[in-house]
C-alpha angles and dihedrals in degrees: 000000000000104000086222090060096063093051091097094073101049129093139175135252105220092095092188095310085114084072132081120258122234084234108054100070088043087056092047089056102049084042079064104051097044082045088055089042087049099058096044099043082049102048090046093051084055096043096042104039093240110145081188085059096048095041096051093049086052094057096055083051091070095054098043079067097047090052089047089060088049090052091049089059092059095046100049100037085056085054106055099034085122099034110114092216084085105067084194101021132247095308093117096055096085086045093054084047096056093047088053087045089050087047089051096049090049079054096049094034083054088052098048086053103042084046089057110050084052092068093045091056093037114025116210110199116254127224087226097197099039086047089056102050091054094045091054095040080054104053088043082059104039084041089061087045101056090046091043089057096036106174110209112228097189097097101053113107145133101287088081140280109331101157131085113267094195101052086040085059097047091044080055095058100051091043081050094056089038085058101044092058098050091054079046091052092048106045092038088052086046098047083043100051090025112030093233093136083172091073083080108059088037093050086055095057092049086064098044096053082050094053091046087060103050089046090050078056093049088041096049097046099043101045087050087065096040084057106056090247121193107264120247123290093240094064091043097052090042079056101055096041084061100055106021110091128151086290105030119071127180104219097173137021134177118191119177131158119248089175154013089288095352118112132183114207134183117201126187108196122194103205127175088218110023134201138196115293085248097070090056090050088053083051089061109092108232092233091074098077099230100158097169112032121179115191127189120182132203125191116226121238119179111221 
């Protein structure tokens, strides 16, 4: 056979990954403004002797790192869109990039515990004034961060995961450190105007039992993915109602997401009068997202 005559029937991977995300450029720039925050928090604390300073800039640090993976997965999963080394493309590499991002929030949100119970048990005192002026230049800074990210949630629903998971996960570590912050703002007013210094540690806690459950979210909804997870109920059910008839019957269907909103399905149909896997696929409504479909078709024959 020509070769140019079986091109017909081929078709690429990439599903869209080859393009850039809307939320690529918006994680570069807020990488760049913790990054910023982070050198000069970090050389004052130096210059200035302030162990909340340094810490602080530290701490910031650590995400700028979390957001640069998510960055990478961006980057990388743009580049090899067209490699074959992918059978399904690069889809799965935000969503890789959201599960290390979740994993990353679970290890700060630990810290953040562990660190607090140690002051519980052991209180450091606290340079009330100097505290507070880096908690609230951190929440201006982590505040232009989050809108700057701005996941929008309106297209979440039941039909599957049609959000970004990357850009989900990096939203999550600069709320994180937003909220953090906040709590930060609130326990070190109330130590300073009290005396209850243990408003702090506790207050730390507080954040950190909050993180951990919005990494356990980010966990739950990306490893399902990375797993080939069955798709929603909801999609599978839309797909049988459009094949099956009074002689068509799906006997087995695998759904699985590629992709943020891209899904792969194999369908095996039992027909007394079959037709041509392309006449199933034109059953198929548009709306459903099913960018590689794969249809194989058995007659019925009563014994």
């Amino acid at each position: 056979m020509k070769d140019e005559l079986l091109d017909r029937w081929k078709h690429g991977h990439a599903f869209g990954q080859d393009r850039v995300r809307p939320g690529e450029f918006r994680t570069f720039v807020v990488i760049g403004i913790t990054a910023a925050m982070m050198v000069v928090e970090i050389a004052a604390g130096i210059a200035f002797g302030s162990m909340a300073l340094l810490a602080d800039g530290l701490h910031m640090g650590s995400h700028a790192v979390a957001l640069g993976i998510n960055a990478f997965a961006y980057v990388y999963a743009r580049r090899h869109a067209h490699s074959e080394r992918y059978s399904f493309g690069t889809g799965k590499v935000n969503t890789l990039g959201g599960y290390t991002g979740a994993i990353l929030l679970a290890v700060f949100a630990a810290m953040m515990a562990w660190e607090s119970v140690l002051r519980l048990i052991d209180p450091v005192s606290i340079a009330f004034n100097s505290a507070i002026f880096v908690a609230v230049l951190g929440l201006l800074v982590n505040g232009a961060s989050v809108f700057i990210l701005g996941v929008d949630h309106s297209h979440e629903h039941d039909q599957g995961h049609h959000h970004d998971h990357n850009l989900k996960s990096a939203h999550l570590h600069v709320f994180a450190d937003a909220l953090t912050s906040l709590l930060a703002i609130f326990a070190l007013l109330i130590g300073k105007y009290f005396g209850a210094v243990w408003m702090d540690p506790l207050m730390g806690i507080v954040g950190a039992i909050l993180v951990s459950r919005w990494s356990w979210g980010l966990l739950k909804s990306t490893s399902g993915i990375l797993l080939d997870e069955q798709g929603s109920s909801v999609l599978q059910h839309s797909i049988r109602a459009a094949i099956e008839s009074e002689d068509n019957r799906v006997v087995d269907l695998h759904l699985w997401t590629v992709g943020p909103g891209i899904y792969s399905v194999l369908i095996s149909v039992v027909s007394r009068a079959p037709q041509r896997p392309e006449h199933y696929k034109s059953l198929l409504p548009g709306h459903l997202a099913l960018e590689h479909v794969s249809i194989e078709v058995h007659e019925y024959e009563e014994n």
